[in-house]
C-alpha distance (Angstrom), angle and dihedral (degrees) to the residues before:
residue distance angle dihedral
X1 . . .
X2 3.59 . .
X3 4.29 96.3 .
X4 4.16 78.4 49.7
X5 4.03 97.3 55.1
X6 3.62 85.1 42.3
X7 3.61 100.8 45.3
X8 4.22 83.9 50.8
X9 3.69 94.7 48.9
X10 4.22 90.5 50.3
X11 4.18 89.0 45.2
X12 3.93 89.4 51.8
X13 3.86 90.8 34.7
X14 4.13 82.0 53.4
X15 3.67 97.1 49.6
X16 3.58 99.4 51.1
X17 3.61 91.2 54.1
X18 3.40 95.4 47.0
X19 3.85 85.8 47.5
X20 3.27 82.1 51.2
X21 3.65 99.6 49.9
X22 4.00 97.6 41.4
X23 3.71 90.6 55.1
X24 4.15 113.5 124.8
X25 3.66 105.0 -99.0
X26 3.82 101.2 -151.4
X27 4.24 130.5 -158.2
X28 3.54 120.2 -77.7
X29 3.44 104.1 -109.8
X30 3.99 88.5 -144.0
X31 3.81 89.0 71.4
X32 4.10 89.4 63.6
X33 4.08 87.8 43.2
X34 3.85 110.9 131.2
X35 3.76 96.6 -5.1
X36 3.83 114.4 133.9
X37 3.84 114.1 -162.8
X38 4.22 122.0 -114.7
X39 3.78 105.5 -148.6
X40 3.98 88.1 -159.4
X41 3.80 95.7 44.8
X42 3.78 84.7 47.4
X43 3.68 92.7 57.7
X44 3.37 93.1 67.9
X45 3.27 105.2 41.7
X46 3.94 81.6 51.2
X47 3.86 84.1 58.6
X48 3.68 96.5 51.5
X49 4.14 91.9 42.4
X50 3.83 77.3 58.2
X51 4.33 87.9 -137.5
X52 3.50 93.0 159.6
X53 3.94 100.8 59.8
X54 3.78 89.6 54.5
X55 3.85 103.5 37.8
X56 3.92 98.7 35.6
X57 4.11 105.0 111.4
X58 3.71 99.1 -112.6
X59 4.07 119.2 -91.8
X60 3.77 88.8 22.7
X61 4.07 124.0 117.2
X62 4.06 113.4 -101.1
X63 3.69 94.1 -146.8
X64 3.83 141.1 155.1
X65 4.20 86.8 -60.8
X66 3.84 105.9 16.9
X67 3.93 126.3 -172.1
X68 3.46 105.0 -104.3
X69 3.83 94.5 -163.7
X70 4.40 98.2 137.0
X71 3.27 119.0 -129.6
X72 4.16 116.9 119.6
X73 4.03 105.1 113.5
X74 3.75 127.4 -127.0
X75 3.37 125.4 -156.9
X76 3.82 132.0 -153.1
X77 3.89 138.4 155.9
X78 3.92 84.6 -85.1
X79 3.62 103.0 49.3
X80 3.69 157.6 -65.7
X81 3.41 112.7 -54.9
X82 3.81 131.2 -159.8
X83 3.86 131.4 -164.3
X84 2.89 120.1 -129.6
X85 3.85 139.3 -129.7
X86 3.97 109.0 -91.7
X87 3.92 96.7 166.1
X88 3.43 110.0 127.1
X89 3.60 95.8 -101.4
X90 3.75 113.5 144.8
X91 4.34 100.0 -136.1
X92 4.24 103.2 23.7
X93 3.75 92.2 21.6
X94 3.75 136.5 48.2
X95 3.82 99.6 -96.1
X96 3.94 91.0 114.5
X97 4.27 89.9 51.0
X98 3.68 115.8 103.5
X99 3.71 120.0 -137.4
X100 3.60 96.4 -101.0
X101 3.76 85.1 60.2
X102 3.64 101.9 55.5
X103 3.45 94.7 38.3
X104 4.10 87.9 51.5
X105 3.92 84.5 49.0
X106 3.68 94.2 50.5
X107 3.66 102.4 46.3
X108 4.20 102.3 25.1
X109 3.53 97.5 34.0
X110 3.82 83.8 -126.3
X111 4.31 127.7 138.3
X112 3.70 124.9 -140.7
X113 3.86 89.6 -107.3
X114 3.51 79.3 67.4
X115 4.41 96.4 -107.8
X116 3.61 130.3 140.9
X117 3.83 117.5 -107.9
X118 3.49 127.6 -129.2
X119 4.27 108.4 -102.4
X120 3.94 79.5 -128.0
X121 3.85 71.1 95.6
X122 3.74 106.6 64.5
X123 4.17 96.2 -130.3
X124 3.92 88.4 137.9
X125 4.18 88.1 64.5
X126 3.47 91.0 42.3
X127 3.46 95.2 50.5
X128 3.79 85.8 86.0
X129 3.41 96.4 52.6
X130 4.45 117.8 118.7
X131 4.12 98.1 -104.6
X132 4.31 80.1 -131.3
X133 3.85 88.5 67.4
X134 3.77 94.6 45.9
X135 3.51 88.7 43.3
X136 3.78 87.6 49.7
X137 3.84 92.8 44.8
X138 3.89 89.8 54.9
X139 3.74 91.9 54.1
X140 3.95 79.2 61.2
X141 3.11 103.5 50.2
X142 3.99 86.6 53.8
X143 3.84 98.2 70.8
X144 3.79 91.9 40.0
X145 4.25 109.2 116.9
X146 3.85 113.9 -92.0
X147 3.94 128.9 -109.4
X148 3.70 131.4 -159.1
X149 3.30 98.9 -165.6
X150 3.78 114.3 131.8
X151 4.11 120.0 -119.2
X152 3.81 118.9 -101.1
X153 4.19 120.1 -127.0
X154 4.04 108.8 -111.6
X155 3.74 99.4 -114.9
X156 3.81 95.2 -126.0
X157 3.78 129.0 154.2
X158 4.20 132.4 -148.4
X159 2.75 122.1 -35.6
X160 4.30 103.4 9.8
X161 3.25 80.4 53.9
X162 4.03 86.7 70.4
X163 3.97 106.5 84.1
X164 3.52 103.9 -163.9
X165 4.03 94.6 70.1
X166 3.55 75.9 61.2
X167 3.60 80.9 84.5
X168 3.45 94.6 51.8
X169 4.00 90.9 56.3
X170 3.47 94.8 50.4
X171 3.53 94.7 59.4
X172 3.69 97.3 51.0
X173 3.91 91.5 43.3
X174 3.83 110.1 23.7
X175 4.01 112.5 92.5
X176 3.73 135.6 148.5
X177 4.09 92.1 -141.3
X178 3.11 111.5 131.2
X179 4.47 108.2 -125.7
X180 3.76 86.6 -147.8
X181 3.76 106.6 51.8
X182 4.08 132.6 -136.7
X183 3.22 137.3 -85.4
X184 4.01 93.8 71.4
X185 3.80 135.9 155.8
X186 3.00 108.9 -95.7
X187 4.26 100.6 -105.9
X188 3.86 82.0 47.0
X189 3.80 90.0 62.0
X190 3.54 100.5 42.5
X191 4.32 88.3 48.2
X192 3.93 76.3 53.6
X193 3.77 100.7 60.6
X194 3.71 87.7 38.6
X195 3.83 97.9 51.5
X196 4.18 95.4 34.3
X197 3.88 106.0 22.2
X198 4.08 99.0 39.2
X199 3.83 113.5 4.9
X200 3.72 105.3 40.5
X201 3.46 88.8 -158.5
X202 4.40 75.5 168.2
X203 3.68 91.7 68.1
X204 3.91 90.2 72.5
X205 3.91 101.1 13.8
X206 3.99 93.1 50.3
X207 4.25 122.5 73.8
X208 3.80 113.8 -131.6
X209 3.95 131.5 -142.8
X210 3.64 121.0 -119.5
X211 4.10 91.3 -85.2
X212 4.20 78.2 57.2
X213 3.54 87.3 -115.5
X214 4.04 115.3 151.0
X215 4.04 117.0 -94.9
X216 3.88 89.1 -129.1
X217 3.82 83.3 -175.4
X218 3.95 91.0 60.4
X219 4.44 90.4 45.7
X220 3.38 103.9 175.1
X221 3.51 102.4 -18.4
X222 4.29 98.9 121.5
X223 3.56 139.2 -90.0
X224 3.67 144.8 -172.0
X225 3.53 124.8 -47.0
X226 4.43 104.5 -116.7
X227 3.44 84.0 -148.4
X228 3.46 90.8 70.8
X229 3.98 95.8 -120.7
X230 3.15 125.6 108.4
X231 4.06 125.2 -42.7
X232 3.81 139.2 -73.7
X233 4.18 112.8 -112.3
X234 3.40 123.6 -105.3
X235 3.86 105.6 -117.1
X236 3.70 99.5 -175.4
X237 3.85 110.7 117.0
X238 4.01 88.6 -103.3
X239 4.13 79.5 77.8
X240 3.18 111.0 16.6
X241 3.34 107.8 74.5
X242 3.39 101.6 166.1
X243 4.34 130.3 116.0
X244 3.38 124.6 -101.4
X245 3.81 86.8 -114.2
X246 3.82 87.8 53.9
X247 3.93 98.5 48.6
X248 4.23 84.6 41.1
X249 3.64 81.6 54.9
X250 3.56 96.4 49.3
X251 3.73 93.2 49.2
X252 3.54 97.7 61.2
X253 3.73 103.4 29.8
X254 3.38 108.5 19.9
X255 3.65 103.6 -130.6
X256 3.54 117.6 134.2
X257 4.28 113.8 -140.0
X258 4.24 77.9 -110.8
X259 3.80 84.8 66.7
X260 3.66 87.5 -114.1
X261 3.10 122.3 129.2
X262 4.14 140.3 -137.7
X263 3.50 122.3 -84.0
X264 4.13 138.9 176.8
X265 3.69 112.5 21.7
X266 3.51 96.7 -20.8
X267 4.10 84.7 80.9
X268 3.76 95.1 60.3
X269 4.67 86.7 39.0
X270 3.99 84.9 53.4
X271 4.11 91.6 41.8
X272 3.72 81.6 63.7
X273 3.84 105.8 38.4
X274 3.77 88.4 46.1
X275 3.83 80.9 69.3
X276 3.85 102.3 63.1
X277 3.36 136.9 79.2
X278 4.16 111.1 -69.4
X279 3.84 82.0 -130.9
X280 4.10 83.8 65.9
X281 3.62 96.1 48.2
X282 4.12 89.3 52.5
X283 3.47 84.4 41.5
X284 4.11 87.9 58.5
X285 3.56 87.2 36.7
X286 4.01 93.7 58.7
X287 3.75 90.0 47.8
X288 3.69 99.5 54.5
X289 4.04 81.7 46.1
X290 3.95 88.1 61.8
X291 3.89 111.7 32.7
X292 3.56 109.7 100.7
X293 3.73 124.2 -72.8
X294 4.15 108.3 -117.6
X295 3.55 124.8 -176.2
C-alpha cells in the first residue's frame, strides 16, 4: 500500500512539473520597450521573413500589398496545416492584437489566449530576430489591405493535436545558438541573421528527427520534400557549387548558371529576396559560401 501512495504522490508530483515545464513561456515585454515601429523598414524585413509566400490565400498575386487572408495548406508527418489570415482585419485577422501580441506570436510561437503555436510557424527562427525589426515588420503588416475570410482548423490528429507538449518540443528544439558561429565578416553575419533569424531558409533546407526537430548537424544540407515529392537541395558548399555571383543571381532572378530556372516554392522565396537590397542577397550569398560543407 505504501509503494502505491508513493508511486501516486511521484505521478502527481511528475505532472505538475511537467505542467509546469510545458507552460508557454511568452516575450519579455522589456525587449519591445521604447521601440516605435517603421512601416518602410518593416517592409523589408517582411520581404526577407518571406510572410507573404505563407499567408497569401492560395492562387492569389503576392504583390507590393498582398491579401494576407491564410489559407495555403502544409503538410507534414504530423498534420495538415493551414495559415492563417494575418491581414489586419479586426474579427478573422489580427487587427484587434496589440503589439505585444504579435510580437509574442512571432518570436514565442505563443497566441494571445495564451496557447502554443504549431512550429508550422517558424517562431524558433525568428526567435533570433532584433525586437526593432519585428517591431518594424508589424508596423507593415498594419497598412496591408484587410480580409474577412474566416481561419481554417489545422487538420491534426491525437496526440499533435494536444498543444501543451508543444511546450515540451520547444524546449528540446528551441535555442538562440547561432548554427554558424561568431566571429564573422561582417557580410557573413548579416547573410546569417537573414538566413537563421528571418528567412529560415533551415526550415526547408534542414532534415528533421522523428520529434520534427532540425538535424543541426545536417544545417542546410537538404531534406525531404513534406509534400511527399521529390527532395529539397542540399545548399551547403559540398553541392552547391555555384559563385557567389551565380547564387546572387539566382536570388534575384531566378536563373540558375544552367539557364534553368527556379521552380516550386523557391519562385514565391526569390519573389521576396528579389526585393532587398543586392547588398543582402551577397550577403546570403557569402553565408552559404562559409557554412560548413556536409555530404
Amino acid at each position: 500500500m505504501r509503494v502505491i501512495r508513493a508511486g501516486f504522490v511521484l505521478a502527481i508530483i511528475g505532472g505538475a512539473v511537467a505542467w509546469f515545464a510545458t507552460r508557454p513561456a511568452s516575450l519579455d515585454p522589456a525587449l519591445l520597450a521604447g521601440l516605435q515601429g517603421d512601416a518602410t523598414r518593416g517592409a523589408l524585413v517582411f520581404a526577407a521573413a518571406g510572410c507573404a509566400a505563407c499567408h497569401t490565400a492560395p492562387d492569389s498575386d503576392p504583390s507590393d500589398r498582398p491579401v494576407l487572408a491564410g489559407g495555403r495548406a502544409f503538410p507534414s508527418d504530423f498534420g495538415r496545416f493551414i495559415a492563417p489570415n494575418i491581414s489586419p482585419d479586426p474579427s478573422a485577422g489580427i487587427g484587434a492584437w496589440s503589439d505585444y501580441d504579435l510580437a509574442n506570436a512571432i518570436m514565442r510561437g505563443v497566441g494571445p489566449e495564451g496557447a502554443h503555436y504549431y512550429p508550422a510557424f517558424p517562431y524558433t527562427t525568428y526567435a533570433k530576430a532584433d525586437p526593432q525589426d519585428i517591431v518594424d515588420l508589424i508596423a507593415h503588416l498594419r497598412t496591408l489591405p484587410a480580409s474577412d475570410v474566416e481561419n481554417q482548423p489545422h487538420d491534426v490528429g491525437f496526440p499533435f493535436n494536444i498543444r501543451r507538449m508543444l511546450g515540451g518540443w520547444k524546449l528540446l528544439f528551441s535555442t538562440d545558438a547561432w548554427a554558424l558561429a561568431d566571429p564573422l565578416p561582417d557580410d557573413v553575419a548579416r547573410g546569417r541573421y537573414l538566413v537563421e533569424a528571418l528567412g529560415h531558409c533551415s526550415e526547408c533546407h534542414t532534415a528533421r528527427n522523428v520529434l520534427g526537430g532540425l538535424r543541426r548537424a545536417q544545417w542546410l544540407a537538404g531534406a525531404p520534400n513534406p509534400s511527399g515529392e521529390g527532395t529539397i537541395p542540399n545548399i551547403t558548399p559540398a553541392a552547391l557549387s555555384w559563385s557567389a555571383g551565380d547564387i546572387v543571381e539566382y536570388l534575384t532572378s531566378g536563373f540558375t548558371p544552367e539557364f534553368d530556372t527556379a521552380g516550386g516554392e523557391m519562385v514565391d522565396v526569390i519573389a521576396n529576396t528579389a526585393r532587398l537590397p543586392e547588398s543582402d542577397r551577397a550577403a546570403i550569398a557569402a553565408y552559404l559560401k562559409a557554412v560548413p560543407a556536409v555530404e
